[in-house]
KOLLO-323546 format. One record per residue (C-alpha): residue number from 1; x, y, z. Coordinates in Angstrom, 1 decimal. Layout:
<pts>
> NUM | X | Y | Z
...
</pts>
This chain:
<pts>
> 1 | -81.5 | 151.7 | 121.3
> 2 | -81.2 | 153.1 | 117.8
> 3 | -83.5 | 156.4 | 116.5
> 4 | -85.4 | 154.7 | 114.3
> 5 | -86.6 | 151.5 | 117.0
> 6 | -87.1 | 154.0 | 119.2
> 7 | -90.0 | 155.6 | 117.0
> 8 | -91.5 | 152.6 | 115.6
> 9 | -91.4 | 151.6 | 119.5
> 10 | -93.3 | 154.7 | 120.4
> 11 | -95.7 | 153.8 | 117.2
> 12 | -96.8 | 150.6 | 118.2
> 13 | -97.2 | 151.8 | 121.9
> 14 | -99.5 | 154.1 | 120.4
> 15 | -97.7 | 157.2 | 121.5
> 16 | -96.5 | 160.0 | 120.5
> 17 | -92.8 | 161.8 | 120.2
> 18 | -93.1 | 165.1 | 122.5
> 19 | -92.1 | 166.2 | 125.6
> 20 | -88.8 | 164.9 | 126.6
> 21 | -88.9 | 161.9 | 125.0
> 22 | -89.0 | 164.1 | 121.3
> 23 | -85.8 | 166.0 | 123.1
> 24 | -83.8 | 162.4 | 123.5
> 25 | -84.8 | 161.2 | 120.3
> 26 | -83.5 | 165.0 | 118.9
> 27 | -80.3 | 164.9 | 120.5
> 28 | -79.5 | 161.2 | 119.3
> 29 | -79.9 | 162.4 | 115.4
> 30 | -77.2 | 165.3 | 115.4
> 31 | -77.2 | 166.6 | 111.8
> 32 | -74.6 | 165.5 | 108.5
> 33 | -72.8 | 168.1 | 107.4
> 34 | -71.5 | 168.8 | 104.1
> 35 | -69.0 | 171.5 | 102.8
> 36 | -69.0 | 172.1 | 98.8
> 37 | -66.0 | 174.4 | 98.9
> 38 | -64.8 | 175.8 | 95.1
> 39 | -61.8 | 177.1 | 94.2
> 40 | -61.6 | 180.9 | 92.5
> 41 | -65.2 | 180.6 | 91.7
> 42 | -66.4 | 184.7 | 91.1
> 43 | -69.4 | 186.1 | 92.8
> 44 | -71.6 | 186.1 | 90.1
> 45 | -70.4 | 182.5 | 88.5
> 46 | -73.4 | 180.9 | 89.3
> 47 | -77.2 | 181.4 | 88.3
> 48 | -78.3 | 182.5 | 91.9
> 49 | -76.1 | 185.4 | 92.2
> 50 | -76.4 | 186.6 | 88.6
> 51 | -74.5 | 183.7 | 86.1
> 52 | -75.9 | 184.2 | 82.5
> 53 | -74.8 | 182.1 | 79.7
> 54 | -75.1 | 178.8 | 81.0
> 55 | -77.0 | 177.4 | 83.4
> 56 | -77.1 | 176.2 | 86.8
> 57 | -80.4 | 174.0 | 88.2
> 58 | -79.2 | 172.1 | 91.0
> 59 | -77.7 | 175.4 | 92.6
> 60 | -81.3 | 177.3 | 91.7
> 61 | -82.8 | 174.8 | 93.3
> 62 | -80.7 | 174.3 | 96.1
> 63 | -81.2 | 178.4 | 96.6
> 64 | -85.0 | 178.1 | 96.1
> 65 | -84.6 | 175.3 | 98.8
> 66 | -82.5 | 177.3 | 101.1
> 67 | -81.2 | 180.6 | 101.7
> 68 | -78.6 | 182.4 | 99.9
> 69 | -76.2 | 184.6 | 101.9
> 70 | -75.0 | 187.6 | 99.9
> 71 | -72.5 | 188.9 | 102.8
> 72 | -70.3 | 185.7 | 103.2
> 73 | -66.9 | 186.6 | 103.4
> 74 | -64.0 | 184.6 | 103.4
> 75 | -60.7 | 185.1 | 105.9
> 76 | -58.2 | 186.0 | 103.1
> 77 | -58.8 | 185.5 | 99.0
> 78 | -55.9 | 183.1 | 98.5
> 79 | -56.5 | 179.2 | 98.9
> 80 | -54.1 | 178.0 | 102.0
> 81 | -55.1 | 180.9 | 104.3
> 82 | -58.6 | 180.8 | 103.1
> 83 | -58.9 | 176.9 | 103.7
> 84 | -56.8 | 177.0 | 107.0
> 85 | -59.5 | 179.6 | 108.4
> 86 | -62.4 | 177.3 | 107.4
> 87 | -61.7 | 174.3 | 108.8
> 88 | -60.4 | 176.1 | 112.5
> 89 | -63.1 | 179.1 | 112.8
> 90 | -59.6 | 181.4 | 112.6
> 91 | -58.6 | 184.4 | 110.8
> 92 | -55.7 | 182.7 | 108.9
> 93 | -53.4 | 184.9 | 110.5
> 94 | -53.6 | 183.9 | 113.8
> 95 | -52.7 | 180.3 | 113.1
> 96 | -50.0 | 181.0 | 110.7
> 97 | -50.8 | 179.7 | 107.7
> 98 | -50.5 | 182.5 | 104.5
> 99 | -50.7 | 182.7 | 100.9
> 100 | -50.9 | 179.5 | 99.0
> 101 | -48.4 | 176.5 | 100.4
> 102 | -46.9 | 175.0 | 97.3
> 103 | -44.6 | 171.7 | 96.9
> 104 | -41.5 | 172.8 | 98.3
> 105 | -42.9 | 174.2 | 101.3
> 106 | -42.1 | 172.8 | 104.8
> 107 | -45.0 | 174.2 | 106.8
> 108 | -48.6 | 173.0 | 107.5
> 109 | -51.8 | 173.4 | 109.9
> 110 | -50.4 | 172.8 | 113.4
> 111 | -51.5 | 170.0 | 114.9
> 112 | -52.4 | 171.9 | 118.0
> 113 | -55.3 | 173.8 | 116.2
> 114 | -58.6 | 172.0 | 116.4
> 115 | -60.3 | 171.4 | 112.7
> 116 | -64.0 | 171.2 | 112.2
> 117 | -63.3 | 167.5 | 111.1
> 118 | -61.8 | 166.7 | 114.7
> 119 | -64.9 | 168.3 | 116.0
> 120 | -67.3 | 166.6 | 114.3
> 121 | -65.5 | 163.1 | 115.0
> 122 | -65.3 | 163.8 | 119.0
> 123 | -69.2 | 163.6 | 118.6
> 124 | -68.8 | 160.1 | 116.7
> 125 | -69.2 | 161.3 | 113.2
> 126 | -67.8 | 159.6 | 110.0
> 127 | -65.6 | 162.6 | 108.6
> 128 | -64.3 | 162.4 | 105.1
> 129 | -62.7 | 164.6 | 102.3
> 130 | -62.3 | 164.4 | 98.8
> 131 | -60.3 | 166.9 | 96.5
> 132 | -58.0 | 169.9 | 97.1
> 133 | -56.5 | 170.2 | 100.7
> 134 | -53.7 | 172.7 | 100.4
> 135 | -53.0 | 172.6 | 104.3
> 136 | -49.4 | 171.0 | 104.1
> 137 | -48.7 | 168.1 | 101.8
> 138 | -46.0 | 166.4 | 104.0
> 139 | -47.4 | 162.7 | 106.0
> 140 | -47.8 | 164.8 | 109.4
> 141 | -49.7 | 167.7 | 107.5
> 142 | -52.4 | 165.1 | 105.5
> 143 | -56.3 | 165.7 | 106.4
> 144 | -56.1 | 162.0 | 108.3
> 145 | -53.3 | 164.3 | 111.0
> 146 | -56.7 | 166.5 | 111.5
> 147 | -59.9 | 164.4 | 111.8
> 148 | -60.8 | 163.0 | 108.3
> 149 | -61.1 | 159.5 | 108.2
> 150 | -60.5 | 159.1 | 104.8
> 151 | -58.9 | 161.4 | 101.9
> 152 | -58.4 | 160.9 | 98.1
> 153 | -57.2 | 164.1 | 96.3
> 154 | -54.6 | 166.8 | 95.3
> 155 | -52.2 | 168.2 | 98.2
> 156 | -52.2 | 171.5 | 96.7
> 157 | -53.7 | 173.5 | 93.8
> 158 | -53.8 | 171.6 | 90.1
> 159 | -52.3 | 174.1 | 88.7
> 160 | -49.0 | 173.4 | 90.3
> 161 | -47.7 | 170.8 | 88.1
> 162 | -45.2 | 170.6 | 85.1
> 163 | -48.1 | 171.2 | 82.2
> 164 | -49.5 | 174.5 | 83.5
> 165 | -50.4 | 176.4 | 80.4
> 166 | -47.7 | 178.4 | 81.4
> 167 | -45.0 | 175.9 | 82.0
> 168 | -45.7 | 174.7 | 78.4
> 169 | -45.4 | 177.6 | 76.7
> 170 | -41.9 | 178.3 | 78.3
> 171 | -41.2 | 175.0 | 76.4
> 172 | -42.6 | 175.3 | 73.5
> 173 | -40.0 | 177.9 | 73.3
> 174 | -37.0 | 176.3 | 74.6
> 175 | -37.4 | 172.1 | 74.9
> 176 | -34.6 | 172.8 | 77.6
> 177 | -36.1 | 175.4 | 79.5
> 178 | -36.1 | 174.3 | 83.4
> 179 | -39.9 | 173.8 | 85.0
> 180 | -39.9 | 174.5 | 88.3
> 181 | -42.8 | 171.9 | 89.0
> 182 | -42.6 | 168.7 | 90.6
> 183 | -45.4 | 165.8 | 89.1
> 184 | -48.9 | 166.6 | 90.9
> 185 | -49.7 | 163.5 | 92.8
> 186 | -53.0 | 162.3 | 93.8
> 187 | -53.2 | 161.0 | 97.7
> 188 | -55.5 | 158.6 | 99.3
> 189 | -54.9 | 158.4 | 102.9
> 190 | -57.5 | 156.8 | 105.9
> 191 | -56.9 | 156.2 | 109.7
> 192 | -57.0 | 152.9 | 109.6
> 193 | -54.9 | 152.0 | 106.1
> 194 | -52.2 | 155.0 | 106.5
> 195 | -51.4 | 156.8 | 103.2
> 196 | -50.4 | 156.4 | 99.5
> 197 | -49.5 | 157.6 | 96.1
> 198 | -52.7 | 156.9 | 94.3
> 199 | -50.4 | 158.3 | 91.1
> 200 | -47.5 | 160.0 | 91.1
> 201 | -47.9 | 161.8 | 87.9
> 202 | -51.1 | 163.2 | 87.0
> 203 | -51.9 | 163.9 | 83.6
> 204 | -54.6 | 166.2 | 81.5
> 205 | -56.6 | 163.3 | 81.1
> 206 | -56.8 | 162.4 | 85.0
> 207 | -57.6 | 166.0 | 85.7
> 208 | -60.5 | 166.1 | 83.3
> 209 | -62.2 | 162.9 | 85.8
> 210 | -61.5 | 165.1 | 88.9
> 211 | -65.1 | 166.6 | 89.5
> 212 | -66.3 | 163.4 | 88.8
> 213 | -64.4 | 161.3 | 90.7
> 214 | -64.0 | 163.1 | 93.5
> 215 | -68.2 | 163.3 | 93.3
> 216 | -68.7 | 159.5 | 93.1
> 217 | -66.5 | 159.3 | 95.9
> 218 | -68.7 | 161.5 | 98.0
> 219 | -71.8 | 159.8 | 97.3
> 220 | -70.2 | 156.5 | 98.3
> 221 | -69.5 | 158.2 | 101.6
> 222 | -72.8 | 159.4 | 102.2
> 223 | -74.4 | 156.5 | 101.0
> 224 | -72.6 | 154.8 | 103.5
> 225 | -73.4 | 156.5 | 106.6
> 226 | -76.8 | 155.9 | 107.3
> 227 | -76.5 | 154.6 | 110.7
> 228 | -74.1 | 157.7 | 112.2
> 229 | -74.1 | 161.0 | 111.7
> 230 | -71.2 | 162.2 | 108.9
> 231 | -69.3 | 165.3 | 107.9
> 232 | -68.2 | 165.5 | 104.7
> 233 | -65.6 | 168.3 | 103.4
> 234 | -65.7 | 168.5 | 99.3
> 235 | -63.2 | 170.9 | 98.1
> 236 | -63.2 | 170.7 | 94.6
> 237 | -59.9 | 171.4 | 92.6
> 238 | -62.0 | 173.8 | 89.7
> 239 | -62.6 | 176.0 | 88.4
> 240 | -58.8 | 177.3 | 89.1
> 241 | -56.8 | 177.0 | 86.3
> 242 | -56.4 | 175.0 | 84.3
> 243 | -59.2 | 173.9 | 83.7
> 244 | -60.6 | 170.4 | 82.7
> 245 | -64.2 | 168.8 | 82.4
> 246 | -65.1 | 165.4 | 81.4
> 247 | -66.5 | 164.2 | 78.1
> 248 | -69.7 | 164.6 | 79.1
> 249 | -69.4 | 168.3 | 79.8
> 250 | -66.7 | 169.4 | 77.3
> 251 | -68.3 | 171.8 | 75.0
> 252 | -72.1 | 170.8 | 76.5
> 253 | -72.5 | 174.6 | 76.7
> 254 | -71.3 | 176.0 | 74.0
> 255 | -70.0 | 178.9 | 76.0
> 256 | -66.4 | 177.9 | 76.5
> 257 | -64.5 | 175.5 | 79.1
> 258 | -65.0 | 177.8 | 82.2
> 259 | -69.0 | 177.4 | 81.3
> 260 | -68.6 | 173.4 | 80.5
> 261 | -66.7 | 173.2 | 83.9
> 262 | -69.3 | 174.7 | 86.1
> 263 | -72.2 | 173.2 | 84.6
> 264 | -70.2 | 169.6 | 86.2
> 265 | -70.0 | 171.4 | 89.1
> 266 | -73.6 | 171.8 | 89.1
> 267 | -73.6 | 168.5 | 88.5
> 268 | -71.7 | 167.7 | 91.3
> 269 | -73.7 | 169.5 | 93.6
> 270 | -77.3 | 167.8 | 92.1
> 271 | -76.0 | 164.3 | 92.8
> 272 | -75.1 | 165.2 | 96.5
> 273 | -78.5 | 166.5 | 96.9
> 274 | -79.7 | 163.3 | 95.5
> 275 | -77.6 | 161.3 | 97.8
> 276 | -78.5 | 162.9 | 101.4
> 277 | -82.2 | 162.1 | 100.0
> 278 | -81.9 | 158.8 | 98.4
> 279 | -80.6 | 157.7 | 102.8
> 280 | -83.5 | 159.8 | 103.8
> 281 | -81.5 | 162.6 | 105.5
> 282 | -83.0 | 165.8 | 103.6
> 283 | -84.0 | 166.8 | 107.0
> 284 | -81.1 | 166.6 | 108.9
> 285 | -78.7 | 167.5 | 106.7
> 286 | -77.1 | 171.3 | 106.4
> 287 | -74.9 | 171.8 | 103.2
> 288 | -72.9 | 174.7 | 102.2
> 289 | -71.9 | 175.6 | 99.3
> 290 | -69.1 | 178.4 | 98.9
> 291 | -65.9 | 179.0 | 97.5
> 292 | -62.1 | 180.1 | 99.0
> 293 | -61.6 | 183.5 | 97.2
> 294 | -63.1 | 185.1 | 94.0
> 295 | -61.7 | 184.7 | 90.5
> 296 | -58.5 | 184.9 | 89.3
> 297 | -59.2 | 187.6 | 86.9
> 298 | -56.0 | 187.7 | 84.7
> 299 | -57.2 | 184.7 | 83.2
> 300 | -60.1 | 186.2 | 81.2
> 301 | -61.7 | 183.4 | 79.1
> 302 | -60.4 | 181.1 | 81.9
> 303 | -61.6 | 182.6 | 84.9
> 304 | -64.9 | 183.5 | 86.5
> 305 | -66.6 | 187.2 | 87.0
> 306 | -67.1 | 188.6 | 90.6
> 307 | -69.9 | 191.1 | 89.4
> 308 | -70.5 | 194.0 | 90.6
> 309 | -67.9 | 193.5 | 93.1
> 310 | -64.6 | 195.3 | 92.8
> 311 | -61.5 | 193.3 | 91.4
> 312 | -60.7 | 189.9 | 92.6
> 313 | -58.2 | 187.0 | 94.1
> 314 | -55.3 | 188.4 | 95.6
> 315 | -57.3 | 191.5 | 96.8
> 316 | -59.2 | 192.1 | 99.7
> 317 | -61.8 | 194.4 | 97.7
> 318 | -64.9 | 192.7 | 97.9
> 319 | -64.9 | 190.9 | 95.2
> 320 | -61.5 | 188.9 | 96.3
> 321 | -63.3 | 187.4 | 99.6
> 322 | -67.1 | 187.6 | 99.3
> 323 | -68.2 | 184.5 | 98.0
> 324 | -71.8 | 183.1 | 96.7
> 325 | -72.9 | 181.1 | 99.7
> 326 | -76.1 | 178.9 | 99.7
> 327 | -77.4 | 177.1 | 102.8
> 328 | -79.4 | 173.8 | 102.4
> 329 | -81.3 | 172.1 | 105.3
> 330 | -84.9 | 170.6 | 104.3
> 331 | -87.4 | 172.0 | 107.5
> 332 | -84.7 | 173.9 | 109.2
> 333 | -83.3 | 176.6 | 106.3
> 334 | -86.2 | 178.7 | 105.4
> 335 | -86.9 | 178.2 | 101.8
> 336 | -86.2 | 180.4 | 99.0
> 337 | -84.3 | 183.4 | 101.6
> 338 | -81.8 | 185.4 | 101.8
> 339 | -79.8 | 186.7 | 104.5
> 340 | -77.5 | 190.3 | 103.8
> 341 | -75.7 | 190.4 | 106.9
> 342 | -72.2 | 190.0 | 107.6
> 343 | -71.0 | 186.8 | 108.7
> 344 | -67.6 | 183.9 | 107.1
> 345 | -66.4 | 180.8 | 107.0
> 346 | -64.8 | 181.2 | 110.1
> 347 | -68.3 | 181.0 | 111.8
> 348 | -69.0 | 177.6 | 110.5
> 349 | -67.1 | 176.0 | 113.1
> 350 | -68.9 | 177.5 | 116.1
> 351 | -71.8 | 176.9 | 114.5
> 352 | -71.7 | 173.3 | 113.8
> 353 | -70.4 | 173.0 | 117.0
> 354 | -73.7 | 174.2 | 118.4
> 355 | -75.6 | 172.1 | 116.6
> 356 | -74.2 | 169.2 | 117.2
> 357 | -73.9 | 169.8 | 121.1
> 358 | -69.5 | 169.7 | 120.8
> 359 | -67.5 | 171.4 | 123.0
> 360 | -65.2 | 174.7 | 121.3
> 361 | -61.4 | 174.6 | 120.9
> 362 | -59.8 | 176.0 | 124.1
> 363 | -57.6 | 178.0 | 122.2
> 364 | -59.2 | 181.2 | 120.9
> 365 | -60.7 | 181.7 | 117.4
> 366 | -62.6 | 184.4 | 115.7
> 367 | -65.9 | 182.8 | 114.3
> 368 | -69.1 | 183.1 | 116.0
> 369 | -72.6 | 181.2 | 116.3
> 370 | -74.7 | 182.2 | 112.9
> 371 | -77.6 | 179.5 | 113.8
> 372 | -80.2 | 182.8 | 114.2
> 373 | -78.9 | 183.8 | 110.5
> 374 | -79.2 | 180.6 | 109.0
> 375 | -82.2 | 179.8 | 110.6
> 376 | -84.0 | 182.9 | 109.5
> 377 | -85.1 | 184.3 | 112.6
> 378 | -86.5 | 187.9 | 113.2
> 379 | -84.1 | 190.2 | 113.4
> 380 | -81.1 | 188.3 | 113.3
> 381 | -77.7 | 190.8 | 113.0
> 382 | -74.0 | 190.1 | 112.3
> 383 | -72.7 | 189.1 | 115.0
> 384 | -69.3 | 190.6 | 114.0
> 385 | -68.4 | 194.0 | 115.1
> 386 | -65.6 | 193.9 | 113.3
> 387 | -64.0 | 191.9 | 110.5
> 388 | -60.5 | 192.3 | 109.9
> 389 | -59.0 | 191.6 | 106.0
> 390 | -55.2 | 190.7 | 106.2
> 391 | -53.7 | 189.9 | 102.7
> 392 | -50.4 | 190.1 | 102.0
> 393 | -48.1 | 188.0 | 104.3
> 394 | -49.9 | 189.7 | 107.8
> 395 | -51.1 | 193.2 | 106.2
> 396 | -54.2 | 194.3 | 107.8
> 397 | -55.3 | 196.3 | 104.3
> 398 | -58.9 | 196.5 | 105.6
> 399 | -61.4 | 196.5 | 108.7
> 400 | -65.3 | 196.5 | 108.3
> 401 | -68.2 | 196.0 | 110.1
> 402 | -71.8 | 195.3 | 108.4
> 403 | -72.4 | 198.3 | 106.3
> 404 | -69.1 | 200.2 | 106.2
> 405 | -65.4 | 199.2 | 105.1
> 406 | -62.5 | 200.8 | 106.1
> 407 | -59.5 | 200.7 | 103.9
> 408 | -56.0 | 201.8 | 104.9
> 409 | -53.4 | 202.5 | 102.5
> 410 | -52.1 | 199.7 | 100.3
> 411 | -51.0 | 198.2 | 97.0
> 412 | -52.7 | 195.8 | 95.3
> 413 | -52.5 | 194.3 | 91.7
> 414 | -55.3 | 194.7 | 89.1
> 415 | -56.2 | 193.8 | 85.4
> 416 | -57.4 | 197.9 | 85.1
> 417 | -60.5 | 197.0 | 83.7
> 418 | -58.8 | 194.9 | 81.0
> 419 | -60.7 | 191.7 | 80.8
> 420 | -58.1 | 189.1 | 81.0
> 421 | -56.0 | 186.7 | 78.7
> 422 | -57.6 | 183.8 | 76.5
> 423 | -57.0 | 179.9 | 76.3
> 424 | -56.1 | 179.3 | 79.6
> 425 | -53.0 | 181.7 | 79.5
> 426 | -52.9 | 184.9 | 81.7
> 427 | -52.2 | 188.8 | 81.3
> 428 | -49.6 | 190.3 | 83.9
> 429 | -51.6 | 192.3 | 86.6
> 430 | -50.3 | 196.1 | 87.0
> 431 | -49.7 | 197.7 | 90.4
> 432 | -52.1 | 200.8 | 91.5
> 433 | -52.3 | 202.1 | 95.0
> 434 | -55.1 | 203.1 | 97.0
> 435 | -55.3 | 205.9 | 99.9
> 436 | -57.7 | 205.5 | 103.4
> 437 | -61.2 | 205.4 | 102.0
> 438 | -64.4 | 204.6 | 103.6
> 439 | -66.6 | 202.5 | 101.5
> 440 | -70.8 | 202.1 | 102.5
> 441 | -71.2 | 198.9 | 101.2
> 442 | -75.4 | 198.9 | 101.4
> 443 | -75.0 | 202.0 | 98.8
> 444 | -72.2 | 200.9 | 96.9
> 445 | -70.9 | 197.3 | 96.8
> 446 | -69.0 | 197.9 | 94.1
> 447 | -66.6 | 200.5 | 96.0
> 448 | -66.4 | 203.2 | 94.0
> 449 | -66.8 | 206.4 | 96.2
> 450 | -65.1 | 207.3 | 99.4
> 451 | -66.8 | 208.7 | 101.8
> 452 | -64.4 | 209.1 | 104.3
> 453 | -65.6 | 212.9 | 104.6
> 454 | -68.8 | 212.0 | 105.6
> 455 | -68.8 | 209.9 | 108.3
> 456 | -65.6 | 211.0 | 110.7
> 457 | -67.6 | 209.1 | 113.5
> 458 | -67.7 | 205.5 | 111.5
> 459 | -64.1 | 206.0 | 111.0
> 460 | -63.1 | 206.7 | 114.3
> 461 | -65.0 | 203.5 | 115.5
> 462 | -63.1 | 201.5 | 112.5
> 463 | -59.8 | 203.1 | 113.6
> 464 | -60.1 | 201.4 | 117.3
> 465 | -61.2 | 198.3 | 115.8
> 466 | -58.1 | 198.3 | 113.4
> 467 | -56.1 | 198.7 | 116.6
> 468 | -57.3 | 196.2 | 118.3
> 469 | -57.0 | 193.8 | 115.6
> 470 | -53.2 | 194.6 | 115.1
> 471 | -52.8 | 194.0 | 119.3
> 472 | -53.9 | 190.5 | 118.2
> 473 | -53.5 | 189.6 | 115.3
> 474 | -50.2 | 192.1 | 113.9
> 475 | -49.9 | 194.3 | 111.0
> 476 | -47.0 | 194.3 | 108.0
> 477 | -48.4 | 197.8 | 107.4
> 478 | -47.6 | 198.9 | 110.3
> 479 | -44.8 | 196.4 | 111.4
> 480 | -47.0 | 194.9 | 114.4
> 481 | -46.2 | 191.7 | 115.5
> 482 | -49.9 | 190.5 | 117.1
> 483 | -49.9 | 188.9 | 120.6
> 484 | -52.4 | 186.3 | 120.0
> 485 | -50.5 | 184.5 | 116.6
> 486 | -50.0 | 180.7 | 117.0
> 487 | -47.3 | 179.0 | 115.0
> 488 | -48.1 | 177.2 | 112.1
> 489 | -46.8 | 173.4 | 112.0
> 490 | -43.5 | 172.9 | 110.8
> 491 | -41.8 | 169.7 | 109.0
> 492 | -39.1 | 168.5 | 111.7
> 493 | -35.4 | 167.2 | 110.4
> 494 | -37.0 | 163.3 | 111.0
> 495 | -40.6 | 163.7 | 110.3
> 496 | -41.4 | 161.8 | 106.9
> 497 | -41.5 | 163.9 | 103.6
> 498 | -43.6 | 163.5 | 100.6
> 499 | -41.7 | 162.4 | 97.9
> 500 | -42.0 | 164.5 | 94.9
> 501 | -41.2 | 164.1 | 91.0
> 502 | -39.0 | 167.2 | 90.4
> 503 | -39.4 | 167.8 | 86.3
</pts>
């Protein structure tokens, strides 16, 4: 029998839902879950952590709803390795899958791994994405290879595509001048209907209907799914560059594109909200809202600000891989919180997987159970130890735990405090190096100070950790190989290729 004949049983018997009868009727509503995940969207690009300039009410109200976590780190700040830890509750480099896959790449999330998509559907869930996958772009690679239903969106990031800013400088220059781009296609892909070529050349003007599209399609999906429980995965393709909003956000706030384009996002969010409460699921519905990596900083005008963190994308300094994270769950979430301890995207997994009573991967991964965080309760600590920050192609540039960060020596790129190009075009990055430094994070977020004098005893415990991580996991640095790294999935000499529009 259905929930909701259940109750209005119980009602017209004139009884009440407790004891064991309130547990069945619990464990027959597992919760929806939805996933807003941006793309190079800074720390501080939204009104809850500190956006000025435009503004942002569904998120402020989703925060004042929820609980903001202002620790929530992300596995690597690059999109494919961020996105592949997501979805499997893995540090990227364990399953393979590094820096950003692009249209001639033959690799993809292995089909052995177990995505939070094909965990929610073991449990009977309705499991659907809509925007930017950027797991492998090939037939065997698509979303509906790993649990989702249904897709409609970009295989990798918008800005690979003959008309990046760049691209059309280079021929404004020289007519002639070779783009090495193929035409950015838009897939739609389900289970039951296989895939397709929803356009094989996307244009300016198809870009600037993404975030609205892509939203429609969501609250269609949500909408309907009122009689089972649904998961629904909304990477949107903004704000990475370049960027696009739709008439009715194009200069709506005065401040520039990058402020028109997340004032739709907001937009976007508000109208998810709506949905889950327009079927009546505010109370059994968790939504997160996050991004892969912080901003990509040589854009200036273009990109977002990570405030007061240190640099950005392409670094693991905090401000490359701590992202603005906001819980929502009407009755659940306490409202208007906020949680400072350590915890990542690779915990979602584990975690819905508690609350929806599904059984974990039995291969190993790296996230763990962050119900007591999210729920607020008394005391609640990271549960990680350790966290390890591989950038890099496998270099293990960092190790942390909830207050300190260790940093071995590295190179990284950096604008050097120059604030970036203008309209939509970049400024190269310079190189600079940095030395073992110990960073206390709860007295300086922005790492500016070693302390590595001070606390020989935090480092020593850091050290181990480090060296445990590289058993596991490997280290370029240090030219370990890692005895626990699983394969990523690779395109066979028959499997079927996507065909692409070289230009």
């Amino acid at each position: 029998m259905k929930p909701h004949l259940i109750a209005s049983l119980m009602l017209f018997l004139g009884l009440s839902l407790s004891g064991p009868l309130k547990s069945a009727f619990a464990q027959q509503t597992p919760p929806n879950v939805v996933v807003i995940f941006m793309d190079d969207m800074g720390y501080a690009d939204i009104n809850p952590f500190g956006a000025t300039g435009y503004e942002t009410p569904n998120l402020n109200r989703m925060a004042a709803e929820g609980r903001r976590f202002t620790d929530f780190v992300v596995s690597s700040a690059v999109c494919s390795a961020s996105r592949s830890a997501l979805l499997t509750g893995c540090y990227h480099t364990r399953i393979g899958i590094r820096g950003a896959l692009g249209p001639k790449s033959d690799i993809g999330l292995n089909s052995a791994e177990t995505t939070l998509a094909e965990l929610c559907r073991s449990q009977g869930y309705a499991t659907a994405i809509f925007g930017k996958w950027h797991l492998g772009h090939h037939p065997k690679f698509l979303p509906t290879a790993h649990g989702f239903d249904q897709y409609y969106g970009i295989p990798y990031s918008n800005d690979m595509w003959p008309l990046h800013p760049n691209s059309v400088a280079k021929r404004a220059k020289d007519p002639n001048a070779k783009i090495n781009w193929a035409a950015l296609p838009m897939i739609e892909a389900s289970t039951t209907n296989g895939w397709s070529i929803a356009n094989k050349d996307i244009q300016p003007e198809d870009q600037e209907q993404m975030t609205k599209e892509f939203t429609e399609r969501a609250v269609k999906f949500i909408k309907g799914n009122t009689d089972r429980p649904f998961f629904l995965y909304l990477p949107h393709p903004m704000v990475h560059v370049p960027l696009y909003a739709s008439e009715a956000f194009r200069g709506k706030s005065g401040r520039g594109i990058f402020a028109d384009v997340m004032m739709e996002i907001d937009w976007s969010v508000g109208q998810v909200l709506q949905a889950v409460e327009d079927i009546g699921a505010e109370r059994n519905t968790l939504v997160v809202f996050t991004s892969d990596n912080g901003p990509w900083l040589s854009y200036g005008t273009h990109a977002g600000q990570a405030t007061p963190l240190r640099e950005g994308k392409g670094t693991m300094f905090e401000g490359g891989y701590r992202e603005p994270t906001i819980m929502w769950w009407k009755g659940k979430i306490p409202a208007g919180t906020e949680c400072n301890q350590l915890c990542s995207t690779i915990d979602l997994l584990p975690t819905v997987a508690k609350l929806i009573n599904a059984e974990l991967p039995n291969h190993k991964i790296d996230g763990k159970d962050i119900r007591p965080l999210m729920f607020g309760e008394e005391g609640a600590k990271s549960p990680h130890e350790a966290f390890f920050c591989y950038y890099g192609g496998g270099q293990l540039q960092a190790v942390r735990n909830d207050r300190f960060k260790l940093v071995f020596p590295h190179r990284y790129r950096t604008t050097n405090g120059h604030p970036g190009g203008t309209g939509g075009l970049p400024i190269p990055y310079q190189q600079a190096n940095i030395g073992l430094s110990l960073f206390d994070l709860d007295a300086d977020v922005s790492e500016t100070k070693n302390v590595i004098e001070e606390h020989p005893d935090v480092v020593q415990r850091l050290q181990a950790a480090a060296e445990r991580g590289r058993e596991d996991l490997g280290d370029k640095l240090t030219n370990r190989k890692g005895s626990g790294i699983r394969q990523a999935g690779r395109l066979g000499a028959n499997d079927e290729r996507l065909p692409l529009l070289w230009k």
